[in-house]
N, C-alpha and C positions, 0 to 999 in steps of 0.2 A: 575402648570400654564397651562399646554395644556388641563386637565379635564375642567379649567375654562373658556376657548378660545373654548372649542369641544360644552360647555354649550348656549356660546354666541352665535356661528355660526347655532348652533337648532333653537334658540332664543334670537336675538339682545334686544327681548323690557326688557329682565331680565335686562339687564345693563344700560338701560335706568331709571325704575325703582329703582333697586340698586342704582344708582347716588342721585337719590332723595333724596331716603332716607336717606341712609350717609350722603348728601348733607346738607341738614336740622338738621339731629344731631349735625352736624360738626358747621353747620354754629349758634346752639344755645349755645355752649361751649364759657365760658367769657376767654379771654387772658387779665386777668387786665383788668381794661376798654373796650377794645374793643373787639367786637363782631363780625363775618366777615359776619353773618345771611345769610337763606336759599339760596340766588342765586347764592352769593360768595361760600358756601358754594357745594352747585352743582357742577357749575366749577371743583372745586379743586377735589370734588370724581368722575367726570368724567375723569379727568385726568390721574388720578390714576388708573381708572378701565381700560384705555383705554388701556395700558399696556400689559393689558391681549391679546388685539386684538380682536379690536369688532367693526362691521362698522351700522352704521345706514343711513336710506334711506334719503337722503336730502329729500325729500318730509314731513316725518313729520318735520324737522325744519321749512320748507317753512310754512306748515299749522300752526305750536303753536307758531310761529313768527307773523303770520296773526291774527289768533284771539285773541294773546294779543294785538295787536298795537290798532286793532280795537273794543277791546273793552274801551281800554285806551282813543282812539279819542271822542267814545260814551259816558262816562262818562263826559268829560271838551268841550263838544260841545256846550251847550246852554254858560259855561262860557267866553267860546275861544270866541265865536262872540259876546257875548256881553263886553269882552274889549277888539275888534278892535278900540282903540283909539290913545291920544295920548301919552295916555303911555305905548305902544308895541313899543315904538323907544327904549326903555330900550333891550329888548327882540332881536329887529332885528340887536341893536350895539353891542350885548354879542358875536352873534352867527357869526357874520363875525369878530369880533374880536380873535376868538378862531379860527377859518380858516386861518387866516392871519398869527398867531403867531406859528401855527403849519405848515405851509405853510414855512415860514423860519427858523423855525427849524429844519424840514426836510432836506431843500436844505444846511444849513449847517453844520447837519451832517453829509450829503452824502459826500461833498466838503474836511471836514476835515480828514475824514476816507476815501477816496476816493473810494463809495461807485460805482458802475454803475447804470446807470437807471432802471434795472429792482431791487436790493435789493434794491433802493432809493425808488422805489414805492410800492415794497410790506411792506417795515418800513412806509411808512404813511397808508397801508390800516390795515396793521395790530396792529400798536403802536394807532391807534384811531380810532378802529375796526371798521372801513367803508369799509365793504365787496364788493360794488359794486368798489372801486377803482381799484380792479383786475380785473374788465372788461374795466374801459377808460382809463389803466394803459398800457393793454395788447391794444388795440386795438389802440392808439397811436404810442405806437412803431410798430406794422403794419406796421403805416404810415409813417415812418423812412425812407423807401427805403433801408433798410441792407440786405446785405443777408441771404436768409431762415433760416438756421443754426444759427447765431447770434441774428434773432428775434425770434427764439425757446427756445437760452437759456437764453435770455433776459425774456424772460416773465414765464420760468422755475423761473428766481430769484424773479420774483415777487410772485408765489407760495409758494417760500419756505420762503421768509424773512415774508410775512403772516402769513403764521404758526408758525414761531419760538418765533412772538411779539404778537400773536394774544390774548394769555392767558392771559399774563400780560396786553393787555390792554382795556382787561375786568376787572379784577382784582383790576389794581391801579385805573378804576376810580371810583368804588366801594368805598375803600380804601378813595379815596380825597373826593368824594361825600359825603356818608354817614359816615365818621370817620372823615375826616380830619377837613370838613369844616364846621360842629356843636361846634368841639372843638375851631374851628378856630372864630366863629359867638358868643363863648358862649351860647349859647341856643339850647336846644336838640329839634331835627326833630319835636318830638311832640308837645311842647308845642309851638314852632314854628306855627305849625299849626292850634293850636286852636285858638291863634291869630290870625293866616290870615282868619280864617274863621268869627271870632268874627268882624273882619272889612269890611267880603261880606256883615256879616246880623249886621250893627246894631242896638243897643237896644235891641237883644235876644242874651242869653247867648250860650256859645258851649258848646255842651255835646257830650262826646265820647259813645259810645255803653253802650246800659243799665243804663245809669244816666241819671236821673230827677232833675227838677229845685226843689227846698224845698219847694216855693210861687210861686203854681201852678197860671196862669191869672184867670180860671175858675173852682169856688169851687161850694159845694153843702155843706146847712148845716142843720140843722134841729134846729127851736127858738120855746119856748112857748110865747103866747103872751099877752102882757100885756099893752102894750105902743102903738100896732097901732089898738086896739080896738074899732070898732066903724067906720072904714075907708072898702069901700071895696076893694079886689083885686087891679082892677085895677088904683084904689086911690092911693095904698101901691107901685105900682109897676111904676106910673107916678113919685111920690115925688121922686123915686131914678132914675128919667131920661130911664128910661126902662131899666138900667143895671142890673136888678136880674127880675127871674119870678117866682113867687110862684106856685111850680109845683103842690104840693099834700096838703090839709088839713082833719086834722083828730080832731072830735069834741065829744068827751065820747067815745070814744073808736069806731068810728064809721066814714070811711072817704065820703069826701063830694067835689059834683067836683066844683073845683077852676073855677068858673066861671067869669066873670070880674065885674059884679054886687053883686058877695058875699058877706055878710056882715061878717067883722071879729070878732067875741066872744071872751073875755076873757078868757084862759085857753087853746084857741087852740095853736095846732100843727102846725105848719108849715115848709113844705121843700122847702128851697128859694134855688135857683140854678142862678148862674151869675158869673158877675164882682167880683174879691177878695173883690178890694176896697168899694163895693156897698155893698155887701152881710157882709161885716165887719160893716158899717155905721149902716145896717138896724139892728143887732142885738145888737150894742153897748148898746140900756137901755132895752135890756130884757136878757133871762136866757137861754142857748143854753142845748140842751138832744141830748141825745146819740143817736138816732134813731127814725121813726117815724113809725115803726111796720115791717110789714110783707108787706105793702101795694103793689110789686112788682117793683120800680120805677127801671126803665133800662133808661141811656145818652147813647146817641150814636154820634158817628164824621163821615160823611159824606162827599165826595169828589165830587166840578162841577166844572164845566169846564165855566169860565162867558163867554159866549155869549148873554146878553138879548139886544135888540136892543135898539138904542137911549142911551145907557149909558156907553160907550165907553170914555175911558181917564175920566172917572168921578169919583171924590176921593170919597173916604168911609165915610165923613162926608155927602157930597152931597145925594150919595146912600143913603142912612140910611135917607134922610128928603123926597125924592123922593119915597120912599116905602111905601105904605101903612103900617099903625100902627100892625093891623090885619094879614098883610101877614109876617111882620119880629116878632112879637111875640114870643118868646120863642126859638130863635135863635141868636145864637152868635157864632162871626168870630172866628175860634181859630188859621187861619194862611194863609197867602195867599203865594204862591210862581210863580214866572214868567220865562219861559224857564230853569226850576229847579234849581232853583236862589230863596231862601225866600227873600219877602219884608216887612218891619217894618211897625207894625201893627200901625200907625197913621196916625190920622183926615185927613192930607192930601196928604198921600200916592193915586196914580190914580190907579186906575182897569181897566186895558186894556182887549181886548177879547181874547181869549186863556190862560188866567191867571187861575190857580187853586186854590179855594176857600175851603177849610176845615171848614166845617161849625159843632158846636156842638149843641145838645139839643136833645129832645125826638124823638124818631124814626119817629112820625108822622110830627116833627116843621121840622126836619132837611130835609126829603121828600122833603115837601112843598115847602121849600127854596130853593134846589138843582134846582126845577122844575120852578123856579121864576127866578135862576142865569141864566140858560141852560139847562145844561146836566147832567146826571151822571157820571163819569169816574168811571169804575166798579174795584173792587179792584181783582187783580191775580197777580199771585207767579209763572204762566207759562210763559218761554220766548216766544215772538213771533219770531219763526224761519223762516217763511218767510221775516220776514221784516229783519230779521239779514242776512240770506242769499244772498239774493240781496244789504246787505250795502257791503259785501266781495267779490262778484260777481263784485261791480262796482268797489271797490277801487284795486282789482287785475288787471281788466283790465287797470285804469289809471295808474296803473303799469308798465304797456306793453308798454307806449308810450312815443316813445323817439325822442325828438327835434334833429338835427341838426346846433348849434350855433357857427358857424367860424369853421366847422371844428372838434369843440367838439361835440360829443353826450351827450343832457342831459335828463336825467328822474328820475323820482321821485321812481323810482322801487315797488317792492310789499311793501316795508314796511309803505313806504311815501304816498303809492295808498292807506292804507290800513284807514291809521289812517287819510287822508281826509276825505275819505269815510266815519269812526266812526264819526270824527267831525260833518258832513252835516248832518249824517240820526239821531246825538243823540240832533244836535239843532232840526230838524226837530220832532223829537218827542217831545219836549220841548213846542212846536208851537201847533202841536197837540196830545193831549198824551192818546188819544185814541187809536194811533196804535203805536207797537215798543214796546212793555211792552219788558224788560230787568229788574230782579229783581235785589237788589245790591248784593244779595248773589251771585245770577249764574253768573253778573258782575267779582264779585271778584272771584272768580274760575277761569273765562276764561282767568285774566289776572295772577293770583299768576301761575297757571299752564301752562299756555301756555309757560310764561317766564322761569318758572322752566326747564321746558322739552327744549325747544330753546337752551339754555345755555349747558343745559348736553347733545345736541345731537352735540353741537358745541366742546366741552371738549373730546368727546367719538371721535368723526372725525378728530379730529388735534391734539388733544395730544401726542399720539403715536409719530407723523413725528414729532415735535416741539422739542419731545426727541431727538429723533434720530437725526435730523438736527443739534440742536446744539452739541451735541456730539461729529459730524464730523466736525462742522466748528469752533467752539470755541463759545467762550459767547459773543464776538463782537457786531452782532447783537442782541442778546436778548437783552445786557446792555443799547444799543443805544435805543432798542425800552422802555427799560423801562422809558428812560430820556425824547423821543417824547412823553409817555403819559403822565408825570407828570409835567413836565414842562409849557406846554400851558396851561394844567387845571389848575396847581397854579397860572399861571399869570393872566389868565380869572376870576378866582377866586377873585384874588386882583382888577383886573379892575372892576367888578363888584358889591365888597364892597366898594369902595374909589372912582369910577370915578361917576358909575353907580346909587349909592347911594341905595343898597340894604340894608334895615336893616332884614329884615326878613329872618331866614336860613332857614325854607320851601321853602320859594318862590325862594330864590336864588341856593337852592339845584338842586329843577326842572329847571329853565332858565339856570344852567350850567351841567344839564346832555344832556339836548333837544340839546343845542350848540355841544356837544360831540358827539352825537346820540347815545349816553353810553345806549343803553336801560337795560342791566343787572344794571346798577348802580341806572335807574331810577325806576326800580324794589324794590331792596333795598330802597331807597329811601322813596316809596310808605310805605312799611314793617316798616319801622322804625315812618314813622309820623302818620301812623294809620288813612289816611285822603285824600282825595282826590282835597286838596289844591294845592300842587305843578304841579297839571295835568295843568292848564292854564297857566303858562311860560313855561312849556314842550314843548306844544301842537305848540306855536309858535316858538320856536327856534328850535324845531326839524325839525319842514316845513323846514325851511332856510337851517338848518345845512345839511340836506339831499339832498341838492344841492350843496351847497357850497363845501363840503368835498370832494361831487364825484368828484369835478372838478381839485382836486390836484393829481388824476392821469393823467392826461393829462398834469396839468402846472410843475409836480414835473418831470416829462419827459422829457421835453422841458426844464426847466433849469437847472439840474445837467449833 
């Protein structure tokens, strides 16, 4: 053990590292049914490693705590405000309900085990891992008036009762979150999700990564012709309402440009590109071919941004009669989406300005079109780091700033600054999405990782003491911290199926880890639904809970 303690002390980040990876093995091993997956997993080989004696700099927790939260905020930003409505009363009753109920089950354990004020408050920061409790826990009893010595080992207990519950409850809300309450809902995370997401967008299907609809909206087919003989172009292409456009004709082996006065001959070739239903219609009484040569024909989809004036809140029926015939020719919508949010592609769905329009058809039709909506939004795979920089620069500092109310100090600290901050700058990019490019890979990085590293730098820093604390003091505390963390979340959990009326276990995963401020479990969580569904009940009961919670180091002081 001292080789491997002499290893760490060279180099702490090996054991940081190490955690991981263990972390991640560990956490892909099935126990029967359940899974304990990569963040629970961390934890636990942090813990383990910690043993050895290995300290890591709270500065990187600070920083992979920050850049998950906010990249978290960033991704359910445009969803978060757009339902600020009235069914976030769901969301703001979970999360003071889960405060409230942990709030007196604190003060009654304290009371039964005749705990003091300072183990009573380090069992609520640590049984419902709200780290800042150890600051309005300790600075309360400050305010006690005791003397020096008694507010030193008062706020000593707050230290160590933290550390000894702190694991576990990380652990159990993991455990309730992602185990408990799938089993408990019936329905697994995932499919869970594909659900909630199937009811942000209806009328489009959900597909997980790499699946395709089977009945694509927009096909290409190649017919010989026999039936619209004698009709030109754009004869052929009015009778079908302008939903197909005949892109290429090829006549003895010889192609001919589709002009809208061409006249159509028996035996040609034609490559009709549109609408399924249209493009099915127009070749129902003739003979479909394999291919219509060599000719080069390249589709292209194309990204604008609709700003054109005058046509503001104007539905896609409306547009589409407002446009010259000439300028929307050989383009079609394949998908509009609003503060990255899709919206259903019908007659009378409205196009607002900042709406992102995915237009398909030939590189020159879809051009044209981009340059008729607005603008272009250029497509990149690079994050903009300035614009990421300054969302962490601001939500750090509204980190820093702390109220004075009755007495109590309150603040939203770095984590609550952080993922504001994500939320404002990923609506804001939503709005204009010109600037803020964030791709969802280097998204998903910032937060699988950050939370990963977070958790095992918090495993690797208290495990050690947690040991050794309970060792000397007995299991007392740890038992009690196990029953503060699972007990409010089972009950939150049932208020939240039965009062609340949650049918959905994505959705109710997220609004009762946000109520917890469980971020390792809302991690998991993420992992297990493969989606980024649960982030908008997170996004608002974590605001709340991130207040709420801090405040039961002060009230948990004041009443045991």
């Amino acid at each position: 053990m001292d080789w491997l303690h002499h290893i760490f002390q060279k180099s702490p980040e090996i054991a940081l590292f190490l955690s991981l990876a263990a972390g991640y093995f560990i956490g892909q091993i099935n126990f029967g049914k359940f899974q304990l997956g990569g963040v629970g997993g961390s934890l636990l080989a942090a813990v383990v490693i910690s043993q050895a004696g290995v300290t890591i700099d709270s500065g990187v927790k600070a920083v992979m705590f920050a850049v998950f939260i906010y990249a978290v905020g960033y991704d359910s930003g445009p969803g978060f405000f757009n339902s600020l409505n009235r069914k976030t009363l769901r969301e703001i009753a979970m999360a003071v309900f889960l405060a409230v109920t942990a709030l007196i089950t604190v003060v009654v354990c304290a009371k039964l085990f005749h705990l003091n004020k300072g183990l009573a408050a380090g069992l609520a920061g640590g049984a419902l891992t709200q780290s800042a409790i150890i600051g309005t826990a300790g600075d309360a009893i400050a305010r006690l008036g005791l003397p020096a010595d008694e507010v030193k080992s008062l706020q000593s207990d707050v230290a160590i009762a933290y550390a000894v519950t702190y694991v576990f409850g990380s652990l159990g809300a993991i455990i309730v979150c992602v185990n408990v309450l799938p089993k408990f809902m019936g329905q697994s995370l995932r499919d869970a999700s594909v659900e909630a997401e199937r009811d942000l967008a209806p009328g489009g299907p959900s597909r997980a990564p790499g699946q395709l609809v089977a009945l694509p909206e927009l096909v290409g087919r190649a017919y010989r012709i026999d039936f619209s003989a004698g009709k030109t172009v754009k004869e052929v292409e009015t009778l079908h309402r302008d939903l197909l456009t005949i892109e290429r004709v090829k006549r003895g082996g010889h192609a001919l440009d589709p002009t809208p006065d061409l006249l159509l001959a028996p035996d040609d070739v034609v490559l009709v590109v549109g609408r399924r239903e249209a493009v099915v219609d127009f070749g129902a009484n003739g003979s479909e071919v394999a291919g219509i040569g060599d000719l080069g024909v390249v589709m292209q989809t194309r990204e604008g941004v609709f700003t054109r004036k005058g046509m503001n809140h104007t539905t896609i029926a409306a547009a589409r009669e407002l446009v010259d015939r000439d300028m929307r020719h050989g383009v079609y919508i394949q998908s509009v989406s609003r503060a990255g949010q899709p919206l259903p592609l019908l007659p009378e769905t409205k196009l607002e300005h900042g709406d992102v329009i995915t237009f398909y058809g030939s590189p020159k039709d879809t051009k044209r079109a981009v340059e008729a909506a607005g603008y272009e939004l250029p497509y990149s795979n690079k994050t903009d780091f300035i614009y990421m920089g300054a969302g962490l620069v601001l939500g750090l500092l509204i980190g820093l700033i702390v109220v004075d109310v009755g007495g109590i100090p309150l603040t939203l600290g770095s984590g609550g600054g952080c993922l504001l901050a994500g939320l404002l700058f990923g609506w804001m990019r939503g709005k204009h999405p010109m600037y803020g490019v964030m791709p969802t890979a280097a998204s998903q990085l910032l937060k699988d990782f950050g939370l990963a590293a977070f958790v095992a730098v918090v495993g690797l820093n208290s495990g050690l003491q947690a040991v050794v604390t309970v060792k000397q003091s007995g299991m007392t505390i740890f038992l009690l911290g196990v029953f503060v963390t699972l007990f409010p979340l089972l009950l939150t959990m049932l208020f939240g199926r039965y009062v609340l009326r949650y049918n959905n276990a994505a959705i109710l995963a997220g609004a009762l880890t946000g109520s917890r401020s469980a971020n390792p479990a809302f991690g998991g969580v993420l992992d297990k639904a493969e989606s980024a569904a649960p982030t908008v009940p997170f996004a608002i009961t974590y605001a709340i809970a991130n207040v709420a919670l801090t405040l039961l180091g002060p009230l948990v002081v004041g009443l045991v």
